[in-house]
C-alpha positions as CSV (number, residue, x, y, z in Angstrom):
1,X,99.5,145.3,43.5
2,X,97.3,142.3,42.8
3,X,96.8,139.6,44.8
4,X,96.2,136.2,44.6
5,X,92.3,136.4,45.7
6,X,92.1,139.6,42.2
7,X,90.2,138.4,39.4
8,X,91.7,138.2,35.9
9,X,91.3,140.7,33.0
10,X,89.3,139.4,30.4
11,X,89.7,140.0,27.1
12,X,86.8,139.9,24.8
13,X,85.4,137.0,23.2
14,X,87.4,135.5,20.6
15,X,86.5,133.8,17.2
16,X,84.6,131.1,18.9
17,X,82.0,133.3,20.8
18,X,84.0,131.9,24.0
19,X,85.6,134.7,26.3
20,X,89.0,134.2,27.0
21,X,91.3,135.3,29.8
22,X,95.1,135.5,30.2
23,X,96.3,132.2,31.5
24,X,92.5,131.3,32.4
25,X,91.5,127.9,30.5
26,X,89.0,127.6,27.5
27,X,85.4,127.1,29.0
28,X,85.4,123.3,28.4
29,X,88.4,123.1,30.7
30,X,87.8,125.7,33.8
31,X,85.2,124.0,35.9
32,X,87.9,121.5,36.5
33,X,90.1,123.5,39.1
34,X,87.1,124.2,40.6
35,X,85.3,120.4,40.9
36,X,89.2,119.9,42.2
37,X,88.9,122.2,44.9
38,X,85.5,120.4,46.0
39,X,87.1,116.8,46.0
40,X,90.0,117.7,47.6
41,X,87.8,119.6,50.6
42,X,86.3,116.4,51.0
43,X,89.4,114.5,51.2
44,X,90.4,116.4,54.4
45,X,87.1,116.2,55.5
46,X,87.3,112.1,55.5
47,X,91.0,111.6,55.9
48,X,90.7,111.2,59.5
49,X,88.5,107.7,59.2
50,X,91.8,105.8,58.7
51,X,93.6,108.3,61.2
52,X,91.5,107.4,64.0
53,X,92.6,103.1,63.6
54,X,96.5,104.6,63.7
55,X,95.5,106.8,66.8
56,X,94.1,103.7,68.5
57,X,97.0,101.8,68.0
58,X,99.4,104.3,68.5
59,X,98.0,106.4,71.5
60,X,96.4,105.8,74.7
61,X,93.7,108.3,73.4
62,X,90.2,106.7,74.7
63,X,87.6,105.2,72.2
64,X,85.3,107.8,73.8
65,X,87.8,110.5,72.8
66,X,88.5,109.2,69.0
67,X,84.6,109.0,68.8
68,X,84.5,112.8,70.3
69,X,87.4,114.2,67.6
70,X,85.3,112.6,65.0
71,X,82.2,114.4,65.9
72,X,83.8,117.6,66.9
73,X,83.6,117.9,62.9
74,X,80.4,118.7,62.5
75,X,81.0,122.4,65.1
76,X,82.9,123.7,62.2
77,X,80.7,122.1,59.5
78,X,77.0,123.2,60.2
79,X,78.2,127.0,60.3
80,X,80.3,126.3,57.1
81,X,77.0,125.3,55.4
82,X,74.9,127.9,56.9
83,X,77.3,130.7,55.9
84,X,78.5,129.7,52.8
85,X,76.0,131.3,50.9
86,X,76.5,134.8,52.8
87,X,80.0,134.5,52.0
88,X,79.8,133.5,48.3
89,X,77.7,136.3,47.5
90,X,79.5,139.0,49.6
91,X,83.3,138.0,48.9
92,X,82.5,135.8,45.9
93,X,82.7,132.6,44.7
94,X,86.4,132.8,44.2
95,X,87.7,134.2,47.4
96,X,85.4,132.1,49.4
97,X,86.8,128.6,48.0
98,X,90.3,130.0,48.4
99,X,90.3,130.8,51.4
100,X,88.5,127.8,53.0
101,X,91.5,125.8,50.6
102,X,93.7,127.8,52.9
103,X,92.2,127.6,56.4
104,X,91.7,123.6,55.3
105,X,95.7,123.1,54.1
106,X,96.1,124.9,57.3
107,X,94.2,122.3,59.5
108,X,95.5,119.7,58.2
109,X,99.5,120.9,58.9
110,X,98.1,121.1,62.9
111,X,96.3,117.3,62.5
112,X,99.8,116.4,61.4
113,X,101.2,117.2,64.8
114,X,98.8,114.4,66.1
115,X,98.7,116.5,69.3
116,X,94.8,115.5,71.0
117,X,93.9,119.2,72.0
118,X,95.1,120.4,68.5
119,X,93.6,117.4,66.8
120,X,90.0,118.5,68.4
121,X,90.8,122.5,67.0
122,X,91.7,120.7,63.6
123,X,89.0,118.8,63.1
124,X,86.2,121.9,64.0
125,X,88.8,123.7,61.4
126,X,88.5,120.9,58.4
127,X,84.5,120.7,59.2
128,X,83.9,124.8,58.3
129,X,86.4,124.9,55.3
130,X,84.6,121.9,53.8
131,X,81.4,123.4,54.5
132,X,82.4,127.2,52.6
133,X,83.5,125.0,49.8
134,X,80.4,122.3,49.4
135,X,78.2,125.5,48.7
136,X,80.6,128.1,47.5
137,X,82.2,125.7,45.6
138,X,80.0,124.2,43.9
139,X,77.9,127.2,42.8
140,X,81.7,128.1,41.7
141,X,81.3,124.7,39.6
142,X,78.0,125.7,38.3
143,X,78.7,128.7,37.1
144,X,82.1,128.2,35.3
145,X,80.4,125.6,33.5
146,X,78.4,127.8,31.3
147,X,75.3,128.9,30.3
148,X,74.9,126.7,27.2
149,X,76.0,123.5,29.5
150,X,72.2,121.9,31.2
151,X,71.9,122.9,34.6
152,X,71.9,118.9,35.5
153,X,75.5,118.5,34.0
154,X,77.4,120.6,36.4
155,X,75.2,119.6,39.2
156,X,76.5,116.0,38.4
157,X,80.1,117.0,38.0
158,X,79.5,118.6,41.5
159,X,78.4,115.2,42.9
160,X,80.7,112.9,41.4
161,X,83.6,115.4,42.8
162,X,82.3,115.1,46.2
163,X,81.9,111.9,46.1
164,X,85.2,111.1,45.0
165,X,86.9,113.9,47.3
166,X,85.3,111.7,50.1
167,X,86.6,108.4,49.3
168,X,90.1,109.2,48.0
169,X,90.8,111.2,51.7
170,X,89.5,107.7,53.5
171,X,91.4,105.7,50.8
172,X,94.8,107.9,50.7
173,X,95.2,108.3,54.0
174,X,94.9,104.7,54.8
175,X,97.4,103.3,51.7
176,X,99.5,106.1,53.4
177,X,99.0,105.2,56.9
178,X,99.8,101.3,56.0
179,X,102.6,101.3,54.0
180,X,104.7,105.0,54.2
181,X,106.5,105.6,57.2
182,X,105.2,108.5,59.7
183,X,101.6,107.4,59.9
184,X,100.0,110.2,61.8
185,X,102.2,112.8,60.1
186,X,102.6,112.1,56.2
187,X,98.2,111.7,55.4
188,X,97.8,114.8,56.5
189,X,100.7,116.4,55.2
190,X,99.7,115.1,52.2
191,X,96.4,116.7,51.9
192,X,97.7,119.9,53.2
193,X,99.9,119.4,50.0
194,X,96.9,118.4,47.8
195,X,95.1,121.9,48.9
196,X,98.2,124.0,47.6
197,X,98.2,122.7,44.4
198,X,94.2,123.1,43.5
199,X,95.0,126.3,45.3
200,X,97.6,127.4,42.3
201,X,95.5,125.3,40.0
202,X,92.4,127.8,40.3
203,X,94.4,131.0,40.5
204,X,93.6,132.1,37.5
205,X,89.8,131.0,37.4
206,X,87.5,134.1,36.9
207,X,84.9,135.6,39.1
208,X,81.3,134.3,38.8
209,X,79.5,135.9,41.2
210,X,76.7,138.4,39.7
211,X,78.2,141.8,39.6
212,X,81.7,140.7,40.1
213,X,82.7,140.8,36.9
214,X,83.3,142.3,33.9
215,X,81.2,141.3,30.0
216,X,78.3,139.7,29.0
217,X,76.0,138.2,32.3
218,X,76.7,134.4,32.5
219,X,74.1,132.0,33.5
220,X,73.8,133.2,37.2
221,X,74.1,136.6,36.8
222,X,71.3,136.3,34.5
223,X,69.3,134.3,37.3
224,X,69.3,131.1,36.7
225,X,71.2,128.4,39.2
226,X,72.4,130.9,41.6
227,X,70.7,130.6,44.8
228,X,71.7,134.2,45.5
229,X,70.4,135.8,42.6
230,X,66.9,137.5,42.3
231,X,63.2,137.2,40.4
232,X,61.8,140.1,42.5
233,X,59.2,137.1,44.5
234,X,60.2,137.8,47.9
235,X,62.7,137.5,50.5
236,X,64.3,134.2,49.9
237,X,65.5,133.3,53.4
238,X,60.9,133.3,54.5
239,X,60.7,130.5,51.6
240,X,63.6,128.8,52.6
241,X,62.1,129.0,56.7
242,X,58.6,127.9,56.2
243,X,59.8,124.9,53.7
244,X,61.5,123.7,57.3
245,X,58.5,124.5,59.3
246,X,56.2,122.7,56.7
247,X,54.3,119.8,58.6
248,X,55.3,117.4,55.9
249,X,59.3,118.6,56.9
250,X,58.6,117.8,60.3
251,X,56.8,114.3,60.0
252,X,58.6,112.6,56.8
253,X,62.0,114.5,56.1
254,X,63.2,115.3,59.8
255,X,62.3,111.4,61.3
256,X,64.5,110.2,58.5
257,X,67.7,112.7,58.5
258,X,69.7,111.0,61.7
259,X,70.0,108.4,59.0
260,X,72.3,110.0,57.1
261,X,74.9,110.3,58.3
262,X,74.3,108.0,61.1
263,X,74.5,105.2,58.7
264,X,77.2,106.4,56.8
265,X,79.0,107.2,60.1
266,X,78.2,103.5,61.7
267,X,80.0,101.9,58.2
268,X,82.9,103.1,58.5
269,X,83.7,104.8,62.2
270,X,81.7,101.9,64.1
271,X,82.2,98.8,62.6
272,X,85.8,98.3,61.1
273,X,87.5,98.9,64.7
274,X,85.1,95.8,66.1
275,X,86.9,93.3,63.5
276,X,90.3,95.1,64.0
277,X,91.7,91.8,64.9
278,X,90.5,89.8,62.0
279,X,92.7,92.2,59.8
280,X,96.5,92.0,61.8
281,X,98.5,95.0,60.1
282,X,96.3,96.3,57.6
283,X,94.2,97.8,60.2
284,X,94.3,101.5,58.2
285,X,94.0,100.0,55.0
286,X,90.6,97.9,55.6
287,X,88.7,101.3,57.4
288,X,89.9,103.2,54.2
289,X,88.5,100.9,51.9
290,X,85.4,100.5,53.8
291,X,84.7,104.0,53.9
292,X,85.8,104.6,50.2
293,X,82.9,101.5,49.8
294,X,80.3,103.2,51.8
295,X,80.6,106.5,49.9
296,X,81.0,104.6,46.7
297,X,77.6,103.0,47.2
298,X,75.9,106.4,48.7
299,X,77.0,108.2,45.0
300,X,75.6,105.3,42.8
301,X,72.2,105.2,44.8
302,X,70.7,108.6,44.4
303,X,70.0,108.1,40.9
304,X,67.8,105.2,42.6
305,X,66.6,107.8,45.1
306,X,65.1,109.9,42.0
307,X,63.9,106.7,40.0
308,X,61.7,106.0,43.5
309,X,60.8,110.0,44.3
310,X,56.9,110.3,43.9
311,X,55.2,113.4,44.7
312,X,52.1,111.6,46.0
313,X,54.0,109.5,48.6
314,X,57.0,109.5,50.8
315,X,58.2,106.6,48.6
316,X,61.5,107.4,48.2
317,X,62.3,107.9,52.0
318,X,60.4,104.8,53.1
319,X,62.6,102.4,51.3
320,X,66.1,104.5,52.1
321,X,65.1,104.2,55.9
322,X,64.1,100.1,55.3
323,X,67.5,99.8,53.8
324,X,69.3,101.9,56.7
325,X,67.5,99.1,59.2
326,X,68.5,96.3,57.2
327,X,72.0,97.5,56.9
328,X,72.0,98.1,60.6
329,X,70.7,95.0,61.5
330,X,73.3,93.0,59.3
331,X,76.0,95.6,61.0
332,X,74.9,93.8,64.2
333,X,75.1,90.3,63.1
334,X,78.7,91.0,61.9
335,X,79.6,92.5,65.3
336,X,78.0,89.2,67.2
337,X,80.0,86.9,64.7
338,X,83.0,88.7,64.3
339,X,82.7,89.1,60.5
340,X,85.1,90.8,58.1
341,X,83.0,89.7,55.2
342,X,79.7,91.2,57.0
343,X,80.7,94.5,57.7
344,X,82.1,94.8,54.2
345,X,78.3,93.7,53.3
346,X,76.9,96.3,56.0
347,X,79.2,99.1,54.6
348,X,77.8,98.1,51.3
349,X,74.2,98.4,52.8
350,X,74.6,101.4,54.8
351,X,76.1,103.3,52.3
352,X,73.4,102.7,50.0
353,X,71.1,104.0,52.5
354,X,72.7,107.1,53.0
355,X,72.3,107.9,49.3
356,X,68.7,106.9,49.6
357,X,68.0,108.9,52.3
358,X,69.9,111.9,51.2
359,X,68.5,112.0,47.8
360,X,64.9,111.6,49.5
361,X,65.2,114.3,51.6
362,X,66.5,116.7,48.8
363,X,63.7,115.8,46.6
364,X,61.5,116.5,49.2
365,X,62.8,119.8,50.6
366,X,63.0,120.7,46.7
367,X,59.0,120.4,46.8
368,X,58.3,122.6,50.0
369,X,60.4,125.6,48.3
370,X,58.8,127.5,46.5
371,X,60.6,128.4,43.0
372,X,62.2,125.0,42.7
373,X,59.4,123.3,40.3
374,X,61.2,121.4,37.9
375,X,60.8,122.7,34.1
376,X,62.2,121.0,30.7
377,X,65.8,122.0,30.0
378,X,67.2,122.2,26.6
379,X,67.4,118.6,26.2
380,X,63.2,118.5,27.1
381,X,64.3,116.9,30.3
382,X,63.3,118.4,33.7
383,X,65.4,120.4,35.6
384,X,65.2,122.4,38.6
385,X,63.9,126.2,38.2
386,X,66.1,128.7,39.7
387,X,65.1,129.8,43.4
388,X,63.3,133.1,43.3
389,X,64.2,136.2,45.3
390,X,66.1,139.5,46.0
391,X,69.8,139.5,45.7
392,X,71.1,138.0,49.3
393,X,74.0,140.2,49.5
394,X,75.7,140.4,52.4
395,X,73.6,138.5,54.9
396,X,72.2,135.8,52.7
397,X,69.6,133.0,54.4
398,X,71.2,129.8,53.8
399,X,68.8,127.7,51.3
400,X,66.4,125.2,52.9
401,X,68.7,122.5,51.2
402,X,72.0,123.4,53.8
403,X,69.4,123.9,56.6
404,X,68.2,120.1,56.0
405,X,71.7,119.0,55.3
406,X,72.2,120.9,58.6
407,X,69.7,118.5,60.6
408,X,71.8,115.4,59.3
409,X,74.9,116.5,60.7
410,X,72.9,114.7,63.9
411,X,74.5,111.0,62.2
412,X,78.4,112.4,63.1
413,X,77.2,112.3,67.2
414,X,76.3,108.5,66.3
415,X,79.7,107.2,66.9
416,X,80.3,109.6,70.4
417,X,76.9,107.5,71.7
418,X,77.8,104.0,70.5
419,X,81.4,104.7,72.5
420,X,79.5,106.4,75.3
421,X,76.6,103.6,75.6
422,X,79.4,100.5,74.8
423,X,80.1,100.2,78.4
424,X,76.4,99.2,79.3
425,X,75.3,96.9,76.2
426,X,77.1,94.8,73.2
427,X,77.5,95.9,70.0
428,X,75.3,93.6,68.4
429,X,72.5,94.9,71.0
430,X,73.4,98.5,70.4
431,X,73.1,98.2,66.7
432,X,69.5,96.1,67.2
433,X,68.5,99.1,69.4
434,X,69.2,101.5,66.4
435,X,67.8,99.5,63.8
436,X,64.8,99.7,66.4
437,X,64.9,103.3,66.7
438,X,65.0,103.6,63.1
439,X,61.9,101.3,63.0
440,X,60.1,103.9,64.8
441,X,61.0,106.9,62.9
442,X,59.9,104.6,59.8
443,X,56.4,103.8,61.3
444,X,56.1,107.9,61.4
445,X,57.2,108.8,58.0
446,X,54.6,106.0,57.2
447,X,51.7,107.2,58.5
448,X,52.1,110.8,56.7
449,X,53.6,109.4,53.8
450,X,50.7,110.6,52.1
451,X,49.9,113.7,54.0
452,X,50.9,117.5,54.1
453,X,51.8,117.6,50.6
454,X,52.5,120.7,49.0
455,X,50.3,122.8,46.8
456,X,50.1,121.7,43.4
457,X,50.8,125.5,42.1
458,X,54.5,125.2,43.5
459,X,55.2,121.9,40.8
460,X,55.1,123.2,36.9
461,X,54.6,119.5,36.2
462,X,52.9,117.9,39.0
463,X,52.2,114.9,36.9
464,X,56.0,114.3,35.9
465,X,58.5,111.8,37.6
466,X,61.9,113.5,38.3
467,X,65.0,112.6,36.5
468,X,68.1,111.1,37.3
469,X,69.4,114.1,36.9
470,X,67.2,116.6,39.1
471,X,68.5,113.8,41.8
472,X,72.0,115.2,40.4
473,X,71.2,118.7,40.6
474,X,69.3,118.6,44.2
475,X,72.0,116.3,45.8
476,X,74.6,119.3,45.6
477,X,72.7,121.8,46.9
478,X,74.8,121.9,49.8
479,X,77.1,120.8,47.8
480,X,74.7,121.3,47.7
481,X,75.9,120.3,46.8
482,X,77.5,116.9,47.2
483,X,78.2,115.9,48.3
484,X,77.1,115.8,46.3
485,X,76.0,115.1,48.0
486,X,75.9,115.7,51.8
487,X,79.0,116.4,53.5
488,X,80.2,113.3,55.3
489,X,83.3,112.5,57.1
C-alpha cells in the first residue's frame, strides 16, 4: 500500500519534451506547492509576534516569560538548519518538507491551547519544522523548477516565499487576533489549517533528490544547485568548516551576525509593546503590521546588499551595521517620546538592516567556500557555481551558509535580555547601549574590512560585481534559503 510520503509514477515525457505525472502538475506549475510549503512554515514561525500582545493582555504571563517563549524558538530552529541537509538527502526532499508540515500543523494545534509550559514545547516545535523546511524546502523549490529555469530564478521564488510566509503569519494572526473571537485559539488553528492544505497541495509533487527517482537526471542529480550532490573535490563538510574558521569569518562576518536578527527581533518583539498604549484595542493589529513592515523592508534590501557587495572591502556589511545603529538609535528616541510614528520609522530602519546584514554575510560566506565562484548563467549573468563534493548521504555537513545563519539565531535572545536588563535601565538607555555595542562591533569589521581576503583562485571572475540575483540565490541558502532569507520569527 502507498503512502502519502511514495512518490508518483512517472510516465514518460510527452510531446512537449516535459515529463508528466499522474495528477502531478506541468513543470511551470509544481514549484508552487512547494514555495507554499516554505511560506506557510514561516507563517508559524512568525505567528506568535502578535500572540505574544494578546498573552500580555490576557494572562498574568511575565514580560520576562513572553520574551523567553519567543526565544525558546531558536532550540528547535538551529538543529532544524543544521540537519536539514542530512535529512533531505537521506529521506528526501519530499518526505523531509512533509513531515516538518506535519510536526509544524502539529505545534501549532498545542500553541492553540495557550497553555505556558506547552506554549514553550510549541514554540521549540515550530523553530525545528521551519528549519527542515528553509533548507529542504527550498532545495525542494530548486529543483522542481527545472533545469532549463536560471539557477537565480528559483532562488528568488525561494526568497520572495519566505519572505511573504514571514509577514502573512505576523499579519494573519494579528487581523485574527483583533477582530475574530477566540484570540489565542483561532491564529493558530488557522495555520495548523494552512499546513494541511499545502500538505494535500504537494501530495503529488515528485521526488527530486539524486537517486530517488526514476528518468532522465534533472538539474541536481546532474550536480548543479544541490548542495548534496558531488564533483569528486573533497569532503564538503572540511570546506564548509574552514570557510567558518577563516580569519575574515571571524573578524567581519561574526561581529556583524547578532545584527540580524537582533534588529529584526527589536522591530517588532521590543518596540510595539512600549507604545501599547498609544494604540487602545488594536494592540495585535499594530505588532502584526509592524512585523509584516520589518520583513517587508528586510526582502526589498538585499538586492541593495548585492548592489554594495565588493570583494575588496567589507562594504556591504559596513553600511548594514551603520543602518542597524541608526535604526537602533531612532528605536530609542521613539521609546523616550512615546512615538507610534517612530517605531513605525525604526521598524522601517531595522528591517532594512536586517536585509543588509543578511545579504552581507551570505555574500561573504559565499567567498570563503570554495566551489561557490560565481560563473555566467544562460542569460550571461553570474550565478553561483554548484558546491563541490562527495554525495552527503546520510550524515551530510550542513553548508557553511546554515552554520552562519546558525550564528544569527544569537538576535532571537535580544528580546529575553532587554526584559531581563529592563528592571535596571530605560528603554531609551537600553537601546543607546545597543546601538553602542553595535558601534563596536562596527569599528572591528572596519579595521579588517580590507584584510583576510580570500584567494583569488576561489572567484572565476574576481573582477566582476555580483548580481541582484546571486543576492537572490545566496539569501536562501538556508533557505537558504530565505528566508530567503534567514529564518526569523
Amino acid at each position: 500500500m502507498r503512502t502519502i510520503d511514495d512518490p508518483v509514477d512517472e510516465l514518460p515525457a510527452g510531446p512537449s519534451g516535459r515529463m508528466a505525472a499522474r495528477g502531478v502538475p506541468t513543470a511551470p506549475a509544481r514549484w508552487l506547492p512547494a514555495a507554499a510549503a516554505v511560506a506557510v512554515a514561516a507563517w508559524g514561525a512568525n505567528q506568535f509576534t502578535a500572540l505574544a500582545t494578546v498573552y500580555r493582555e490576557r494572562t498574568d504571563w511575565s514580560a520576562l516569560s513572553l520574551a523567553a517563549m519567543f526565544s525558546v524558538y531558536l532550540v528547535g530552529l538551529v538543529p532544524g538548519l543544521l540537519l536539514g541537509r542530512a535529512a533531505a538527502d537521506r529521506y528526501g526532499r519530499r518526505r523531509a518538507v512533509r513531515g516538518a508540515l506535519v510536526l509544524s500543523a502539529a505545534a501549532s494545534a498545542v500553541l492553540a491551547t495557550a497553555d505556558e509550559p506547552a506554549v514553550y514545547a510549541a514554540r521549540s516545535a515550530t523553530g525545528f519544522a521551519a528549519g527542515l523546511v528553509f533548507v529542504a524546502g527550498t532545495a525542494w523549490l530548486r529543483e522542481l523548477s527545472g533545469p532549463s529555469v536560471p539557477p537565480a530564478v528559483p532562488a528568488r521564488r525561494a526568497m520572495y516565499a519566505t519572505g511573504a510566509g514571514f509577514s502573512a503569519g505576523a499579519l494573519a494572526a494579528g487581523v485574527l487576533a483583533e477582530w475574530l473571537p477566540g484570540p489565542m485559539v483561532l491564529p493558530a488553528l488557522a495555520h495548523a489549517l494552512g499546513c494541511l492544505l499545502v500538505l494535500r497541495a504537494t501530495r503529488r509533487l515528485p521526488e527530486t533528490a539524486p537517486g530517488r527517482h526514476p528518468g532522465p537526471p534533472t538539474e541536481a542529480a546532474a550536480g548543479h544547485g544541490d548542495p548534496g550532490v558531488h564533483n569528486n573535490h573533497g569532503d564538503p563538510g572540511d570546506e564548509h568548516r574552514r570557510a567558518v574558521r577563516h580569519p575574515r569569518f571571524r573578524y567581519v562576518v561574526l561581529p556583524a551576525s547578532p545584527a540580524v536578527l537582533g534588529s529584526a527581533t527589536v522591530a517588532y518583539v521590543v518596540l510595539p509593546p512600549l507604545v501599547a498604549d498609544r494604540v487602545p484595542g488594536y494592540a495585535p493589529l499594530f505588532g502584526g503590521l509592524v512585523a509584516a513592515l520589518t520583513l517587508a523592508a528586510g526582502v526589498l534590501a538585499q538586492p541593495l546588499a548585492a548592489r554594495l557587495d565588493d570583494r575588496g572591502s567589507a562594504r556591504a556589511t559596513l553600511t548594514a551595521m551603520a543602518t542597524v545603529i541608526a535604526g537602533l538609535l531612532i528605536g530609542a528616541l521613539a521609546a523616550g517620546r512615546d512615538s507610534v510614528g517612530l517605531v513605525v520609522a525604526a521598524a522601517v530602519v531595522l528591517g532594512t538592516g536586517y536585509g543588509l546584514t543578511l545579504g552581507a554575510g551570505l555574500h561573504e560566506v559565499e567567498r570563503l567556500t570554495p566551489g561557490t565562484a560565481e560563473r555566467p548563467d544562460r542569460t550571461g549573468r553570474p550565478e553561483p557555481a554548484a558546491p563541490a563534493g562527495p554525495p552527503a548521504g546520510p550524515f551530510a555537513a550542513p553548508s557553511a551558509a546554515s552554520l552562519y545563519q546558525s550564528t544569527t539565531s544569537s538576535g532571537f535572545l535580544t528580546p529575553l535580555l532587554v526584559a531581563g536588563t529592563a528592571g535596571h535601565a530605560s528603554y531609551p538607555a537600553l537601546l543607546t547601549g545597543m546601538a553602542a555595542v553595535g558601534l563596536l562591533c562596527l569599528a572591528v569589521t572596519a579595521a579588517h574590512s580590507r584584510r583576510h581576503l580570500p584567494e583569488p583562485d576561489r572567484a572565476a571572475h574576481p573582477g566582476r560585481r555580483r548580481s541582484e540575483d546571486s543576492s537572490v540565490a545566496s539569501a536562501t541558502t538556508a533557505s537558504a534559503t530565505r528566508p530567503t532569507t534567514c529564518p526569523v520569527r
